[in-house]
C-alpha positions in Angstrom: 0.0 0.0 0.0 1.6 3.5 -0.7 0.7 6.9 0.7 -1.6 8.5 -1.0 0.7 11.9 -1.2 4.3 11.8 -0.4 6.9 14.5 0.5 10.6 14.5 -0.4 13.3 16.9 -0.7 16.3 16.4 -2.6 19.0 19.1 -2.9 17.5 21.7 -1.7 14.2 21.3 -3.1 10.8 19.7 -1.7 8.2 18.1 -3.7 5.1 17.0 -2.7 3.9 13.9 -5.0 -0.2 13.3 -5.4 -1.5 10.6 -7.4 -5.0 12.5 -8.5 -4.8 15.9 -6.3 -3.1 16.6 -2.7 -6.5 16.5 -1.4 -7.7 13.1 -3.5 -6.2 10.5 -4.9 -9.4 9.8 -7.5 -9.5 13.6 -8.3 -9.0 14.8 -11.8 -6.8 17.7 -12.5 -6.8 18.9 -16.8 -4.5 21.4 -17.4 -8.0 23.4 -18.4 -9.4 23.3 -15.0 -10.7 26.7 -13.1 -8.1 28.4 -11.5 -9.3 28.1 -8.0 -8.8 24.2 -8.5 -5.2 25.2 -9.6 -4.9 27.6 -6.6 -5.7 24.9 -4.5 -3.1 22.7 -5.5 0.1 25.3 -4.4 1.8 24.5 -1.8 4.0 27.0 0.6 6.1 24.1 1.9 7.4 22.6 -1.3 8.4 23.6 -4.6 7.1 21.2 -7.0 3.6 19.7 -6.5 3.1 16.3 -9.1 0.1 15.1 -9.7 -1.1 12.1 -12.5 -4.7 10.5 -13.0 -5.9 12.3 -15.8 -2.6 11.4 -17.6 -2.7 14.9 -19.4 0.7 16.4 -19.5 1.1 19.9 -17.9 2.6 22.8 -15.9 1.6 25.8 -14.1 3.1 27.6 -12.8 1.1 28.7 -9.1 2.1 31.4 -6.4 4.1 29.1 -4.2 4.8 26.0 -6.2 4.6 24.7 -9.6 2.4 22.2 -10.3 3.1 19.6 -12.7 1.5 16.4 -14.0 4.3 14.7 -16.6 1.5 12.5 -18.2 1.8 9.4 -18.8 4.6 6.8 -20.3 2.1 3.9 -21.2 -1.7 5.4 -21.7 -0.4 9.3 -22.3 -3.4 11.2 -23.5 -0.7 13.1 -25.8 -1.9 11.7 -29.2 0.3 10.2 -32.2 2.1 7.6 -29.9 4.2 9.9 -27.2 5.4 8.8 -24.0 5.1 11.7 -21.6 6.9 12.3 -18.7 9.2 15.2 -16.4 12.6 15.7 -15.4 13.4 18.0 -12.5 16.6 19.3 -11.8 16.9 19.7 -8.3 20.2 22.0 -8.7 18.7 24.6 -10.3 14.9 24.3 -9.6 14.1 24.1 -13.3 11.7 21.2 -14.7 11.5 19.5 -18.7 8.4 18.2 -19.7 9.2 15.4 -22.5 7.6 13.6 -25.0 8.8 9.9 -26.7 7.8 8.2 -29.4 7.3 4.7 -28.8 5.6 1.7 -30.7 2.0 1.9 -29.7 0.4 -1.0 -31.6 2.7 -3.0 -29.5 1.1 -2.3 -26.4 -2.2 -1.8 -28.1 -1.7 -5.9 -29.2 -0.2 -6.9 -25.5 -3.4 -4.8 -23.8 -5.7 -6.8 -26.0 -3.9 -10.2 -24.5 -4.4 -9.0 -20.6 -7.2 -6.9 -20.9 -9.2 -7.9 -23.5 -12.7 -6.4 -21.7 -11.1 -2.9 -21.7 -11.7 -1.2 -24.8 -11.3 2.0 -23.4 -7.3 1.4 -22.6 -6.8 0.5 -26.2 -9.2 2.9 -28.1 -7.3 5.7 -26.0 -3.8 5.0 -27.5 -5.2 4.0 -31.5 -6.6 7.7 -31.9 -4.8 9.8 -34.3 
């Protein structure tokens, strides 16, 4: 069982890692959500906040802390087959957001093998 938020702090940096929201792990965050949603995702005591769920790659950039969801490396919501995910450099405070190509149909074929009652994993990653 893991936490549902976790702080670290490397360097001299603190993050604060969320699966959905710091408040909710099953809470969606879309990089189009109202800004009071945003607002309440800053954080005075670190200076990253990541957050994943919706799998939607983003950054903003709050008050306190910037908030980033890196998407997703498997079911990235990024279409045309990208991998999606962060690097933070804890040296100087600055953060990447990165895109990969990577051979969907071969996880398309090996979802269809394990999962073959959830269309919705695969018809996610065919779209164009």
């Amino acid at each position: 069982d893991l936490p549902e938020t976790k702080s670290v702090q490397y360097d001299d940096i603190s993050i604060l890692m969320c699966h959905g929201s710091p408040w909710s792990n099953d809470y969606y965050i879309y990089p189009d959500c109202k800004k009071d949603i945003l607002l309440k995702c800053d954080s005075k005591e670190h200076d990253f906040v990541l957050i994943g769920h919706s799998h939607y790659a983003f950054a903003i950039k709050n008050r306190n802390s910037v908030l980033i969801n890196p998407g997703s490396v498997g079911q990235s919501r990024q279409i045309g087959g990208k991998a999606s995910w962060c690097i933070i450099n804890t040296i100087n405070k600055c953060f990447q957001l990165i895109s990969t190509d990577y051979n969907v149909e071969k996880l398309v074929k090996e979802i269809e093998e394990k999962d073959p009652e959830i269309k919705y994993l695969t018809e996610i990653l065919k779209r164009n």
